[in-house]
N, C-alpha and C positions, 0 to 999 in steps of 0.2 A: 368388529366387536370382540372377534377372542386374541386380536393380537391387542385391543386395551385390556381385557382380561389379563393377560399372559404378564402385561407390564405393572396392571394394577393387582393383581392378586400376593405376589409378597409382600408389597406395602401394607395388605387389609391383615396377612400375619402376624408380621413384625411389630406396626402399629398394635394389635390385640397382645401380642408377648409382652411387651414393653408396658402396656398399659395392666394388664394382668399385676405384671411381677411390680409393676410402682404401686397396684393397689395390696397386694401381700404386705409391700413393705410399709405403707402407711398403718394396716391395722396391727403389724407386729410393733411398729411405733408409739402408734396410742395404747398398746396395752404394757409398752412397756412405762410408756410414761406415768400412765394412771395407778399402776404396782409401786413404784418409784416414792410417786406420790404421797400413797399411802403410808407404803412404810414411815416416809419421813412423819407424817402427823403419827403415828401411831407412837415411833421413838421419841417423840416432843412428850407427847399426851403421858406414855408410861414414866419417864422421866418429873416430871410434873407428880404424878400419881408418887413415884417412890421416896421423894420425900417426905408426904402427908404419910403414907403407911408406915414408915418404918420409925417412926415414933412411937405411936400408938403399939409396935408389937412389944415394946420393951412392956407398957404397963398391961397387955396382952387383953384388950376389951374389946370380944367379939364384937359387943353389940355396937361400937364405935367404928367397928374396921366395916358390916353390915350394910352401915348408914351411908359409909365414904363410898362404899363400891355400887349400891344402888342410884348415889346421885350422880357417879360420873357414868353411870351404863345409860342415861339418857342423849348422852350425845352423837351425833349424825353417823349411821353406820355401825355406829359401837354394837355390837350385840350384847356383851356384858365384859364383865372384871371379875377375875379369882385371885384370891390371895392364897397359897400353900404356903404349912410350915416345914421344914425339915422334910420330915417323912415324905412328902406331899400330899397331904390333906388339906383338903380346903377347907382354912378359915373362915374364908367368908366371898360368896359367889353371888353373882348377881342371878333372879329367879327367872329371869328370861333363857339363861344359858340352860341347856340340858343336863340333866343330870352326871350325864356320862363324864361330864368336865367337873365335877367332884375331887376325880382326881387328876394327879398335877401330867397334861399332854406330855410327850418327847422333849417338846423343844423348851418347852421351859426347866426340864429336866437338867439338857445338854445346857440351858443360860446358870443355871445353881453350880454344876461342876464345872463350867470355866469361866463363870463369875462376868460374866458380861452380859450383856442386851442380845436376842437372837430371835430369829422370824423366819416365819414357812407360811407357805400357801398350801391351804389344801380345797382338790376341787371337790365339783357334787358327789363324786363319785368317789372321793376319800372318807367323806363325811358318812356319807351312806352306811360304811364301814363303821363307823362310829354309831350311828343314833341315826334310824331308821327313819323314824319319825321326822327328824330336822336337816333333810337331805340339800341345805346349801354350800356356795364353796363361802370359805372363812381364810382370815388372815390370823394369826395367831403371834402376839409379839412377849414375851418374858423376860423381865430382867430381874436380876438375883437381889435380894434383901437382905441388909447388913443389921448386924450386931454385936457391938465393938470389933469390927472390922470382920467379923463371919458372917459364913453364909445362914441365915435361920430359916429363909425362906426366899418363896418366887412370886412374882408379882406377873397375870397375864391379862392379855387384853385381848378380846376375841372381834373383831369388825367381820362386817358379810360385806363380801366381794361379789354379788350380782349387779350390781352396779356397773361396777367394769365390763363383765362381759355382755352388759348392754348396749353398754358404751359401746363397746367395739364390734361388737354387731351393725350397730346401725352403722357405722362408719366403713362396714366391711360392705353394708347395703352401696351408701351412696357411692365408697370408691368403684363397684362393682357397676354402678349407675354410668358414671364418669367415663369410665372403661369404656363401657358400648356407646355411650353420644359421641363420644371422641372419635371412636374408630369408624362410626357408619359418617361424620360429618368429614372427614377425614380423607375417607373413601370416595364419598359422592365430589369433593374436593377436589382428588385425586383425579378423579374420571374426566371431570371438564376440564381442569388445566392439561392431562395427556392428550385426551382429544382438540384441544384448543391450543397449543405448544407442540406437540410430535406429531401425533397419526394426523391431524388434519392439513400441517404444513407438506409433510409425505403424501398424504392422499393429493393435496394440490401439484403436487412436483411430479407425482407421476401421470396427474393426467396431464400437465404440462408437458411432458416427455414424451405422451400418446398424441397430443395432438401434434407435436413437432415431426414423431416419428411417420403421419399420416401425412405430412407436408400440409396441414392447417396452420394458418397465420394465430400467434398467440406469445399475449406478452407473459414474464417470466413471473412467478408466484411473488406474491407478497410472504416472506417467512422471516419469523421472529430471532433474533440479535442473540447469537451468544457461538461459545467457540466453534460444538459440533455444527449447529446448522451453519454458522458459517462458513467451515470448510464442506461442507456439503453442497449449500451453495454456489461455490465457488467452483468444485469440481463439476457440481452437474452445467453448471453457466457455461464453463468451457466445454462440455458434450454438447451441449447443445448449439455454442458456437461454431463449434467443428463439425454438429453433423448440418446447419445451415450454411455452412462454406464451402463442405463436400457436396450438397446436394447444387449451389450455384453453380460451383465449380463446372460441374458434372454438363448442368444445362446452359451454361454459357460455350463450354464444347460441344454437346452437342448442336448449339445453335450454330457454332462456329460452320463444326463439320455441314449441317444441312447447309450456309450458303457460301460453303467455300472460301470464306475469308480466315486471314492468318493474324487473328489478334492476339497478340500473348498477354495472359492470363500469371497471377501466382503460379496456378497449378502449374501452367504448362512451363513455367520458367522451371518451377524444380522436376519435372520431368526431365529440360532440356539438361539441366544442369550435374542432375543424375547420369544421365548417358554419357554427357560431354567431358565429366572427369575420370568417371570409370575406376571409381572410390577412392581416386587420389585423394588426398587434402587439400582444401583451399585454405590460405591463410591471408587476410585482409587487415594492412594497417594502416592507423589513420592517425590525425592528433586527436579526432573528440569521439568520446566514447557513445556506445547507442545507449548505455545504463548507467545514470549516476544514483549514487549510496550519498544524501544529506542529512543531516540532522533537525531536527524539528526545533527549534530555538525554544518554545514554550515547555516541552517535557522531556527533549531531547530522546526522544525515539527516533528511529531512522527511516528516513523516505527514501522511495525509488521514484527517481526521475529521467523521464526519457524527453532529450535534448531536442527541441526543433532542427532538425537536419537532413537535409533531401539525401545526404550520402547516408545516414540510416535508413531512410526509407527504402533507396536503392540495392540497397547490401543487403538487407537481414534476412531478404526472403530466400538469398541463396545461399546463407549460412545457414541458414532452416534448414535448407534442402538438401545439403549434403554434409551437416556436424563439422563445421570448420571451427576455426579460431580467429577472433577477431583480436590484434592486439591496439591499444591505445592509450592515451595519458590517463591517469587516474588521477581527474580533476576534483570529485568531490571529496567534502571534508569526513565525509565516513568511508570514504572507500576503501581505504585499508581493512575495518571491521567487518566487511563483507566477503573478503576474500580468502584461498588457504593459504597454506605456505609456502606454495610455490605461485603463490599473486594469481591466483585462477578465481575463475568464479563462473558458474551454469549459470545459463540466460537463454531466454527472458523469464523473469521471476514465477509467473503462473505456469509455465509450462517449457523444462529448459530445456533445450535442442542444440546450442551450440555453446564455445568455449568463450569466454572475453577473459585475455591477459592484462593486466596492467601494468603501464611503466609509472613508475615515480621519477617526478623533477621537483627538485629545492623548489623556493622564489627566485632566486637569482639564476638560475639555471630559465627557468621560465620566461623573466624579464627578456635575459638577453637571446634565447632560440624563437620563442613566441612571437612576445610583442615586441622584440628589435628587431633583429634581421628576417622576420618573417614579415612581421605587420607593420613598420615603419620601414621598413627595407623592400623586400620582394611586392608585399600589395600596394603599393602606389606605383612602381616600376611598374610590375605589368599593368595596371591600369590606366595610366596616362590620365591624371584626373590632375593633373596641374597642381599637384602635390609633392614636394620636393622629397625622393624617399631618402631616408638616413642609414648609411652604413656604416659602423662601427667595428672595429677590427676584432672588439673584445667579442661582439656579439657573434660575430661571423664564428670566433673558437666556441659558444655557447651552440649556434647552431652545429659542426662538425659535433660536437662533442653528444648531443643532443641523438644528434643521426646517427653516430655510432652505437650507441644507446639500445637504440629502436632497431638497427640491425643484430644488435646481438641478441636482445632479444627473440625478433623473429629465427634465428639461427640456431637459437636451443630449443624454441620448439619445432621444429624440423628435423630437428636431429634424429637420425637412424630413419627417415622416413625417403626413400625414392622417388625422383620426380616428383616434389611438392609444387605446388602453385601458389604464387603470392600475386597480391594484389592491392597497391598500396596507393595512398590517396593525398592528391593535394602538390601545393609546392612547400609545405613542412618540411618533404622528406626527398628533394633532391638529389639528395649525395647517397641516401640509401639502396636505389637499385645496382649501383654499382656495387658497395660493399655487398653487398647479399650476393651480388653473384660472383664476384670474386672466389668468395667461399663455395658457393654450391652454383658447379655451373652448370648441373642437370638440373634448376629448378628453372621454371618457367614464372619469369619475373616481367610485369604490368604496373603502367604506372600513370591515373590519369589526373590531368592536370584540370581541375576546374574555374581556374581563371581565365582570365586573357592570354595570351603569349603576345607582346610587342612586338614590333620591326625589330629587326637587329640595332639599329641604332640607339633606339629606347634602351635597350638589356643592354648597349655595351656599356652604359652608366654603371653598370654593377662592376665594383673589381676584382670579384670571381667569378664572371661570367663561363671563363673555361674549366673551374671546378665544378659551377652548376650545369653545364650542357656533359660534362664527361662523367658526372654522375647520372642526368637520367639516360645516358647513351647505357650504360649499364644494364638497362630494360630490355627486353623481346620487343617490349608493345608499348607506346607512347598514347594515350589518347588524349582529345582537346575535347570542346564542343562542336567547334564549327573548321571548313577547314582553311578559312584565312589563317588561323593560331597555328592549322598545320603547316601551312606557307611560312609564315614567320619564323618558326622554328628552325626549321632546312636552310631559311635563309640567316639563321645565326650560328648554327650550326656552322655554315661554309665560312661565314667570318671570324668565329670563335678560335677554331680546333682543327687537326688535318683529320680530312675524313675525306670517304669517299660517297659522296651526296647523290643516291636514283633517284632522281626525280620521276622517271617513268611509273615507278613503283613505289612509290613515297616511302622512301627507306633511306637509312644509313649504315655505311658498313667503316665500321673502328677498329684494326687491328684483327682484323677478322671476324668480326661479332656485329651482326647484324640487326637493327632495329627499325622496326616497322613504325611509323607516324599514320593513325589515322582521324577522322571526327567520328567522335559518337554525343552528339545532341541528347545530353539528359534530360529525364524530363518526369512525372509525379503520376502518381498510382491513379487513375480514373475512376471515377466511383460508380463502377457499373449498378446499376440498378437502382440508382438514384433518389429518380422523381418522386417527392414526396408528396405522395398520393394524401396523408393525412400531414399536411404542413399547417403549424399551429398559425401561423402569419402569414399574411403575403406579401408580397415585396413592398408594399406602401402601409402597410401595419408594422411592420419590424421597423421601417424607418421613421415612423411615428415613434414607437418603443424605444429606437436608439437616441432619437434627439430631445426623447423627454429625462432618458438617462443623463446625456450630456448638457440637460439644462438650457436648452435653445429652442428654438421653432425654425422652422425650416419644412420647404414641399418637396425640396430636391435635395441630392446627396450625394458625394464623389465622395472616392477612396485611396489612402496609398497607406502600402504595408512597405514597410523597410527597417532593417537596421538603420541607425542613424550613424552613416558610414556618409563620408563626403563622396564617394564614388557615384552614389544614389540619387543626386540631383535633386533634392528635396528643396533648397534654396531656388533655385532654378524654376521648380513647380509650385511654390508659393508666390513667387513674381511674376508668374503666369497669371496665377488665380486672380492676383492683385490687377495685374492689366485686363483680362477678361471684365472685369467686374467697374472697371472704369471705360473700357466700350459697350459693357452693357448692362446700363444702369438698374434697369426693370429686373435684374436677377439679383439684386441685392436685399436683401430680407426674405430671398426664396431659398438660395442655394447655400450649402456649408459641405466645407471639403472638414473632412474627419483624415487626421493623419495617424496613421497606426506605428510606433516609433520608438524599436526596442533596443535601449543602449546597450551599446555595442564598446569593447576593447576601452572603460572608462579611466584605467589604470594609464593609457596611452595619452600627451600632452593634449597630440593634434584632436584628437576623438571627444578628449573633455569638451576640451574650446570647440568643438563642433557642436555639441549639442548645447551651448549653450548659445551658439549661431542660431540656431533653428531654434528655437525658444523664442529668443529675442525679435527673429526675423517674423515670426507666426502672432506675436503681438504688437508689432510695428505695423501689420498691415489689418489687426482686428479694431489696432485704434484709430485707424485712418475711418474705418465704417461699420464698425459694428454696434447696435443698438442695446437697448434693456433686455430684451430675448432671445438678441439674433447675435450671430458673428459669422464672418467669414470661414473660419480656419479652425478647428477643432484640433491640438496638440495630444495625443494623449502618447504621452509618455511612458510605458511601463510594455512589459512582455506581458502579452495576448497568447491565448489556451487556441487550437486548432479551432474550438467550437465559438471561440468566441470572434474570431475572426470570419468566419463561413457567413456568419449573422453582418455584419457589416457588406459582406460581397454578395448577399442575396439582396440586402434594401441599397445598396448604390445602383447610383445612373450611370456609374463612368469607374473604372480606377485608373490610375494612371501611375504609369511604369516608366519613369523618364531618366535611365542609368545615364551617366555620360560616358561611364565603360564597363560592360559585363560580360562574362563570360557565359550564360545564359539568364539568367533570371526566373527562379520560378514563378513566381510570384504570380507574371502576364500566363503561366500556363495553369495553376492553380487557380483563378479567377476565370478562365474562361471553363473548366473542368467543373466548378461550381456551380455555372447559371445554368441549371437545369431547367429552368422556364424559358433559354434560349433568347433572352432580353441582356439589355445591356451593354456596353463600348470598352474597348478596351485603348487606350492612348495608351502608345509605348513605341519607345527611344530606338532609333536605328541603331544605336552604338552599344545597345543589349544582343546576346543570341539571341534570343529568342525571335527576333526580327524576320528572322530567318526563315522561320514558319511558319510564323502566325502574321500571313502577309494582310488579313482581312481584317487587323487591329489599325488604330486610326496613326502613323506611323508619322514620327516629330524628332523635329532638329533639338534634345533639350536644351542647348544653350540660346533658339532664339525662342526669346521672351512673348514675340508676338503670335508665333505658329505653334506655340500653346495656347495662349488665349481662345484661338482661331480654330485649336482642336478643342477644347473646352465647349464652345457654343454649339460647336458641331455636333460631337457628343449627345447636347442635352437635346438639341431640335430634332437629330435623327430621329424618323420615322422608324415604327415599329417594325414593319415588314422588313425594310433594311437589317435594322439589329439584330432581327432573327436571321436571316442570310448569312449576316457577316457571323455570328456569335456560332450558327448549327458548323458550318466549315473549320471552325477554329476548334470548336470543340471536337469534329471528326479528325484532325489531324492530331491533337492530345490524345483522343484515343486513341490510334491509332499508333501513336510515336511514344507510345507510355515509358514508365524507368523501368517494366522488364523487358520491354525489348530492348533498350539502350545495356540491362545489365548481359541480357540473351548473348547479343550481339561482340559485347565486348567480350568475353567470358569464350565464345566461341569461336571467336578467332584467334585467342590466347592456346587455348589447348590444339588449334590445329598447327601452330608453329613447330616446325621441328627441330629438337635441341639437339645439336650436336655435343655426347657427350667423351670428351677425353677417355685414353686406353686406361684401364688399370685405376680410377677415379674411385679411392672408396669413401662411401658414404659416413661422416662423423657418428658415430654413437652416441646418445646421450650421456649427460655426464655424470 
């Protein structure tokens, strides 16, 4: 109560000043206007008067001038009329006036000698002065009387002014009235909006922060919209995400430590990751940023958008952990507006911990490094998806030129720093470990490749295959997913380039620089502490929910999330569904596969006409048998929100993962990380990584047609008890194999390399 005192007591001041001094000014208002007033009828009325008298004084008949001033002293206010001659004596005075006005006041004096109209107020207490007896206040107005063009005499008119100051008394009452309803309703106003808008949203937020701080379960306050409470909000929403992540954190080690096991955790990655650079800098470059700056098309304000991408997932926690620099393409269309001037910009926007650089590329710069010799060139070479890749010589100089780009930029920000650490992503950026280390060849440079790598055969289609192996030979550390890609690689390596190929040691040595080739199997954040104890649906309520969204009926429900990338086999697992469904016929008007299908590189020929494949193909086989309610094949076309996806992978019976070439796939380990009810199939492609470890997934040839189907039935008939077997194993090996030990692992083999560095090598300085 005294901190809404403290808040409301200058408003109950200010409010009373305010109303105070408006009520001053209204009654100095009305009295001026009611004086105003006056005078003006009084100047009308004597004017009026001074022509009838000044007639009459030429033939000078008292008893006519008498008559005149007795009948106009009857009107409203008037107290009476004198007429002075000369001398001033009064001719002739009304009997109501006092005596004392016999003779001629001041001011009709000061009106005779400068021959104009002139008027004073006088109050009770002037008058009193005058005539004891008739102690009111008067107005007094006199204008001079002519005779042939002289002054003979004064003409005066006496009104009583208590009028006014009645007037304005009562108006000094109600504005005085005014004053106080205002201020107390004002006040009582004041009280409930501060305690219903401030102290009660503060009283809520800190016992919210008391019970948090007690380790009681409690959801976050309701508190009302505006700038302070919402940056107040916002910062306390992060204390209290930080202090619920620290106290996890805390008891997921400790739980660790009681049983001995080695599961890495956020925390214990930036613990590792702290120790493991020993304040070096890590610098991480990639093509796609973790933070895009877009523009809002309806009002154009600007959005922050964080990209679907398991290499952000991977990364951020260890740019958290130790204030790196991420550098990458600055794709969106506000991203310039967000950065300084030297292309920086702190991130992540709530709470910033580490650097993000950007580079800038034209469109045509884009076309030909991107979607040519990367995405029509390099991704179908390593994928062997029976997709002719296109090399263009122009694109190949967009790429080079692209990569130099990107290394020079990593090279200025390095500069003046000793032993940096880079860590660059993808096959974007081939040609870059070499130039980087050219330059700095005390940095410890990493380079993982998240696709396939081919047979040598496959890569020698490429005809730079010896610029791209003798750029990522440029690396310390080569990583894959799995290690067939690292097989592959050794073995194009030998046919590429002269080198000298350990295989003992899975390494190569180039002119004397050594590079190690290993696998580190990626893989997605686990969501420890899952089970949702208050889950608003259960698995056959959500998929109720979902298929009444999607305007169907259906008991049962299969899943696939992909880009619509022809690598993904998505045509392949609709002519599954299609053959399933014609061996068995009793699941048609039960079962609908929901395809989750987010266009991908639509600027690309092949990718258009791809998804217009998959469109076509998904309603080719809904017209073969789908009903007024029902349909096989659910298309939905559009990019899906993390949370909107999770909803799909708790109400399916199956998803199915049928790459025909991948480099791991999250997809099959994010699905099985999700069924926390430990229900569920997971069908997925031998020709994905992930196969690799998720050997309790229902595992298919995807180009034959029938050992889909085959997996499909299987799938929906499995027994409970099974799915839980197969589902708890899979998901102990995602946790288990999570993306901070994939980053732990990579990250800690990189800093134990030893750089050999040149005599005399000095470090560039910034410029």
């Amino acid at each position: 109560m005294r901190t809404t005192l403290k808040i409301v007591l200058p408003l109950i001041v200010s409010v009373s000043a305010v109303s105070l001094l408006f009520a001053a000014y209204q009654v100095r208002t009305e009295k001026r206007i009611l004086r105003n007033d006056l005078s003006r009828r009084a100047e009308i009325l004597g004017e009026s008067l001074q022509e009838s008298v000044e007639p009459l004084l030429e033939r000078a008949p008292e008893r006519s001038l008498q008559r005149l001033v007795d009948r106009f002293g009857q009107r409203e206010h008037l107290k009476g009329v004198a007429v002075y001659n000369a001398a001033g004596t009064a001719l002739a005075i009304t009997s109501s006036l006092s005596p004392i006005f016999r003779m001629r006041p001041s001011v009709a004096t000061r009106a005779a000698q400068a021959d104009k109209g002139a008027g004073e107020f006088l109050s009770a207490e002037q008058t009193i002065l005058l005539n004891k007896e008739d102690a009111v206040p008067i107005h007094i107005y006199a204008l001079p009387l002519h005779r042939d063009d002289e002054v003979v005499g004064t003409l005066a008119l006496f009104h009583d002014t208590s009028y006014i100051d009645k007037q304005v008394s009562r108006t000094l009452r109600d504005s005085l009235l005014n004053a106080f309803v205002q201020t107390v309703l004002i006040t009582g106003l004041a009280l409930i909006l501060v305690r219903w808008t401030f102290t009660g949203p503060l009283t809520r937020t800190a016992t919210w922060l008391r019970t948090l701080r007690t380790g009681q379960p409690h959801g976050p306050p309701n508190v009302p919209q505006g700038e302070i409470f919402d940056e107040l909000h916002q910062e306390v929403t992060h204390l209290a995400r930080d202090l619920n992540t620290a106290r996890a954190a805390a008891e997921e080690e400790a739980r660790l430590r009681d049983s001995n096991a080695s599961l890495w955790t956020a925390e214990r990655l930036r613990v590792s990751v702290r120790n493991k650079l020993q304040e070096k800098p890590l610098y991480v470059v990639s093509n796609r940023e973790p933070y895009m700056h877009v523009f809002n098309e309806k009002d154009k304000s600007v959005n922050v958008i964080i990209p679907a991408s398991g290499v952000v997932t991977a990364l951020e926690p260890v740019l958290l952990a130790c204030n790196g620099t991420w550098i990458a393409n600055g794709s969106g269309n506000a991203d310039r507006e967000a950065v300084d001037a030297q292309d920086h910009l702190r991130v992540p926007p709530d709470r910033p911990s580490y650097t993000l650089r950007r580079v800038w590329l034209s469109d045509e710069e884009d076309r030909g490094y991107y979607e040519g010799f990367s995405n029509e060139g390099l991704w179908p070479l390593c994928h062997i998806a029976h997709t002719r890749p296109v090399f263009r010589p122009n694109d190949w100089l967009q790429y080079q030129k692209i990569n130099r780009r990107f290394a020079d930029a990593v090279l200025h920000e390095m500069a003046g720093t000793e032993s940096p650490i880079l860590l660059a992503q993808d096959y974007h950026f081939a040609l870059l470990p070499r130039m980087v280390k050219e330059a700095r060849p005390d940095a410890r440079v990493a380079i993982f490749w998240h696709i396939p790598w081919p047979n040598p055969e496959a890569f020698g289609i490429c005809p730079w295959q010896r610029e791209l192996v003798d750029g990522l030979l440029g690396a310390d550390l080569i990583g894959f997913h799995i290690q067939s890609h690292c097989n592959n690689f050794l073995e194009t390596v030998d046919r590429a380039v002269e080198a000298l190929t350990e295989w003992d040691r899975f390494a190569v040595n180039r002119q004397g620089h050594v590079t190690r080739v290993r696998p580190y199997p990626i893989s997605v954040a686990f969501p420890e502490n899952s089970r949702r104890v208050n889950q608003a649906r259960s698995a056959g309520a959500e998929r109720a929910a979902l298929c009444a969204e999607m305007g169907i009926e259906a008991s049962l429900l299969g899943v696939g999330v992909d880009r619509v990338d022809y690598t993904k086999g998505i045509l392949e697992r609709f002519r599954g569904i299609e053959r399933f469904l014609e061996l068995n016929p009793a699941y048609q008007q039960r079962f609908t596969f929901a395809q989750i299908g987010a266009p991908s590189r639509t600027d690309i020929e092949r990718y258009k006409n791809f998804l217009d494949e998959v469109g076509a193909e998904a309603e080719r086989i809904n017209a073969r048998f789908q009903s007024s309610r029902w349909k096989p094949i659910v298309f939905l076309k559009k990019h899906h929100s993390h949370e909107e996806i999770a909803r799909f992978y708790h109400a399916a019976s199956f998803c199915m993962v049928t790459s025909l070439h991948d480099g791991m796939n999250l997809v099959a380990k994010e699905y099985a990380a999700s069924r926390d009810d430990e229900r569920g199939v997971l069908i997925l492609s031998t020709f994905a990584g992930a196969a690799h470890e998720l050997s309790d997934a229902l595992l298919v040839n995807p180009y034959d047609i029938s050992q889909l189907a085959d997996a499909i039935h299987r799938a929906l008939e499995m027994p409970e008890e099974e799915q839980a077997a197969r589902m708890r194993r899979m998901r102990q090996t995602v946790r288990e194999h999570n993306v901070y030990r994939w980053a732990a692992h990579l990250l800690s083999d990189l800093t134990e390399i030893r750089i050999e560095i040149p005599d005399r090598m000095e470090v560039p300085m910034p410029l």
